[in-house]
Structures are given as C-alpha cells and as structure tokens.
N, C-alpha and C positions, 0 to 999 in steps of 0.2 A: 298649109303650104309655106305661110309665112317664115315660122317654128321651122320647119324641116329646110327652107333655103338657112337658115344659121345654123345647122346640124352640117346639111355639105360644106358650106363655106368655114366654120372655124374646128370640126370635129376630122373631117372629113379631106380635108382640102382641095375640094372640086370646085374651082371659084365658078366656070361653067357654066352647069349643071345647079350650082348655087344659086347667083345671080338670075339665070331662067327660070328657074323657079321663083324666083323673091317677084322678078318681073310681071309674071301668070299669075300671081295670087293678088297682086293690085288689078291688074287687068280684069280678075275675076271678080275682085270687092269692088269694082267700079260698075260692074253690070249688075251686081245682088243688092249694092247700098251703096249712095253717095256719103253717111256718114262714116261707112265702114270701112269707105277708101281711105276718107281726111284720115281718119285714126291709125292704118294699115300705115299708110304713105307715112307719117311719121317715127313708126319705129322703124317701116325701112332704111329712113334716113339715118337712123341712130347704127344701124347696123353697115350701110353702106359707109358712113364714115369710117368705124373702126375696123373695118375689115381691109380698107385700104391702106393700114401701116401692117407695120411687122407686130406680129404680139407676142411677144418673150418677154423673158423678165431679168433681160438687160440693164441693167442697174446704170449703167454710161449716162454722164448727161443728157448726152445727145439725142440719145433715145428716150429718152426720160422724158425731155421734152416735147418730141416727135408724138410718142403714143399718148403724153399728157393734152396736147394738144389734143389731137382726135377723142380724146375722152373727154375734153369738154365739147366741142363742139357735136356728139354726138348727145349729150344730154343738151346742151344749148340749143341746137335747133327745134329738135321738137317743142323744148318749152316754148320757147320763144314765136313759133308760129303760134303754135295752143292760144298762147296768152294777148299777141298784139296784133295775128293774121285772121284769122279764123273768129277769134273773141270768145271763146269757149270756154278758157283757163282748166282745159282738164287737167293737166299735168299739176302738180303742185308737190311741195317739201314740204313738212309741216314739222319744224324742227320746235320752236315755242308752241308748246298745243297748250300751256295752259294746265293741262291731266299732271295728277300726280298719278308715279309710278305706282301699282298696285304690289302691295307683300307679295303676290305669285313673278308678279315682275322682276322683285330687285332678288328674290330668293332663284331665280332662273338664270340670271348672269353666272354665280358662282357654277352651277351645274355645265354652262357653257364651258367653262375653262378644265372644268374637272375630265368632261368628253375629249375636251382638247388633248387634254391629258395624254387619256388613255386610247383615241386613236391617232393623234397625228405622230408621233414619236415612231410606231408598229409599222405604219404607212409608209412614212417619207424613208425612214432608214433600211427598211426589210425591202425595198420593192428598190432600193435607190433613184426613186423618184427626184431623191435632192438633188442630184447630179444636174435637174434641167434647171437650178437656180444658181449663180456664179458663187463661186466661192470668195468670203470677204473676211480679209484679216485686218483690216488698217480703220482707224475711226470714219474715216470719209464715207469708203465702203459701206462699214456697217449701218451708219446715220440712213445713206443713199437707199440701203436696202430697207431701212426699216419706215424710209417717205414711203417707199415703193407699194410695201405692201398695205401698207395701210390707207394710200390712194387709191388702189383697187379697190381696196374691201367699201370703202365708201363708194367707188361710182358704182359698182354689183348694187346697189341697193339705190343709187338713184337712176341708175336706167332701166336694171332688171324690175326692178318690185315699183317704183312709185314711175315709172313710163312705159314700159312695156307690159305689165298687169294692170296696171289704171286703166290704159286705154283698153287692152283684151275684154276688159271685163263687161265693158261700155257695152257689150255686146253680145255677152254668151254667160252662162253661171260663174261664181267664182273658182267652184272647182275645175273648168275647164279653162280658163282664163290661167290658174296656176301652173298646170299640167303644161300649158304652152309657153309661159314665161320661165319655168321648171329647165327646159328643153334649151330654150336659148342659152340661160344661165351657167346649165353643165357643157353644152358644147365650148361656151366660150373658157372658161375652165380647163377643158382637155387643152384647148388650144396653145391657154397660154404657162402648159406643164405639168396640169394636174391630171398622169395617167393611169396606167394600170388599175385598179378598182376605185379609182376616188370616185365613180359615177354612184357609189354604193352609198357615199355617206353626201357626194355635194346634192344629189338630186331630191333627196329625202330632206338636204337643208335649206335649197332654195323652196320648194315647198313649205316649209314650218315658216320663212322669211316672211313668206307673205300671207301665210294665212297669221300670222303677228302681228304684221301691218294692218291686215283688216279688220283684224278683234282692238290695237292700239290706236291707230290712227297716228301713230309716230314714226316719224322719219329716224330721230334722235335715238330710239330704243334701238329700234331692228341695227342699226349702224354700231349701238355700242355692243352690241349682241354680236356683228362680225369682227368689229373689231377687238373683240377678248378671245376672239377665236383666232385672229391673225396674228395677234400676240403671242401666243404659245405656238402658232406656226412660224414665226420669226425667230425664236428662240433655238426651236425644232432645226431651224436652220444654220443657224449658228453652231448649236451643236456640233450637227454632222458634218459638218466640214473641218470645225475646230471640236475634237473629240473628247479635248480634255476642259473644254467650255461649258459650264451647266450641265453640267454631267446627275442631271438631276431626273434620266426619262428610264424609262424599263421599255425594253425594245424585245 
C-alpha cells in the first residue's frame, strides 16, 4: 500500500487517492507491528516531503534550490529520527567501507557506460523524451544541468536503496523489500520525465541497485554506478538539443 500510494502520487498524479492510501497503510502497520509502523512512518516522511515540491528538471536556481531542499530533508528525517529518536540507527551511508572494489566490480562500471551507450541515445532522441529536460546552450546552464543530474542520481540511492530498502527489508525477504523499493524508484522517475518505456530499463535498474547494495555493502559503488550512467545521460542531453555537440551516439 505504501509502494502503490508513491505510484499514485508521482506516476499517477492522484495526490488523493495517493496520500489515502499512504495514510491506510500506516494505519494498517500500526495494528499489524509497532516496529513496522516506526519503519512505514519514515519513508512516509521521505515521500511526503518530496511530493510536496514540483518535480521537474528545472534547472533555474530557484528550483534548484526548492526541490534541493526537500531532497535533503526527505533523506534527513528519516535518518535523523532512526539515529537520535527512535536509537536504532537503521538507516546508514556507508561510503568508507574499508572493501576493496572486487575485479567483477571495477570491470562492471565500464559495462555501465557501454548500456549507457547503447540505450540512452535510442531512448531520449527516438521517443523525444529530451524535450521534458530544458534546453542549455550557455556554461551556466550546462554546469546547472550537469549539478542537477548528478544530485539526483545520488539522492535515488540514498533514499531509494539505503532508506526505503533498508528499512522494507527489516521486515519482509529481500526480494520483496526490492520489488517495493523498485516501485517507488520508477514512479519517481516517470515523474520527474523519464516516460514512454523507460519503466523497461529503470525498474530492472533500480532492482540490480540494490541487490548491489546488498552483495557490496556500498553506498560509494552503487552511486558511482549511477552516476556513469548519468553521465552519458547528460551528454545524451546535450546532444539532442545541441545536435552538432558530441555527435558521438547511433540513434
């Protein structure tokens, strides 16, 4: 129920129907498990914060700072209850683990960019999905778009995978724990402009994300992992707006 109120609310845009449902499923995890509510009730919070701004990928200061805001305070609360309310410290970053990268590791980044490759160029240009991202010709711009995206692609992995599957998991397998963190992941994606078939390639990635996480124990991988994929999605962008910019993709 949890999962399915962030499917109406950022897939969907039934805030509603959203929100009553996000409300009913606390209501429910409070009668089945007092720990199941603590855990519920905080990625609520993560989702009621962000759902409260506009989610585009307004590149404007303004905005910038507006959905920046709610992107931290949507991973800051949870943590911060977890860690100083509650005293449970579920939530956690583990950005120094200490682990050295394994050879299937550091040989899976390159593969990352290679996919990049050969699906994001297909995607964004043939579907004109770019269109829902602004077009930027000027340094400012381009600098502004390229914070943009790669603030995203970091909080996707600090609320998706290490707060909203940390906590799922507290409580159900992990493959059902992904399946629901899966759900949030791509709705907020559709939301904030990834449409027509990206469910085909983000839901399959938020999946491998966190089953990553749980074979790594790293925050620092799965993150460089999105972000070599944001990377040639930033470029992807650039491109298609500027045609004769890296003109380096097969579309």
């Amino acid at each position: 129920m949890l999962s399915l109120s962030g499917f109406l609310l950022f897939a969907m845009h039934q805030p509603v129907p959203g929100y009553a449902l996000l409300a009913a499923s606390l209501v429910l995890a409070a009668l089945v498990d007092r720990a199941l509510f603590r855990d519920l009730i905080l990625i609520a919070a993560g989702i009621l914060v962000i759902s409260a701004v506009p989610i585009t990928t307004d590149v404007s200061t303004s905005h910038m700072l507006v959905m920046g805001s709610a992107m931290i305070l949507a991973v800051g609360v949870p943590y911060a209850v977890s860690r100083w309310v509650t005293g449970e410290h579920a939530i956690v970053f583990p950005v120094m683990t200490g682990n050295k990268w394994t050879r299937g590791e550091k040989l899976y980044l390159p593969v990352v960019v290679v996919l990049g490759y050969a699906v994001l160029p297909v995607y964004m240009v043939r579907t004109g999905v770019y269109q829902n991202w602004p077009a930027v010709h000027d340094p400012d711009g381009i600098i502004r778009l390229f914070i943009g995206t790669n603030a995203l692609g970091i909080w996707d992995e600090l609320f998706f995978i290490c707060t909203a599957f940390t906590l799922f998991r507290r409580h159900m397998p992990d493959w059902q724990a992904n399946l629901l963190q899966a759900v949030l992941f791509t709705s907020f994606l559709w939301e904030l402009g990834f449409r027509a078939w990206a469910p085909l390639f983000i839901f399959p990635f938020a999946l491998l994300q966190a089953r990553i996480f749980t074979v790594t124990k790293s925050l620092s991988y799965i993150v460089a992992v999105h972000l070599l994929f944001d990377f040639v999605l930033f470029l992807v962008l650039l491109h298609a707006h500027n045609r004769e910019w890296f003109d380096i993709f097969l579309y």
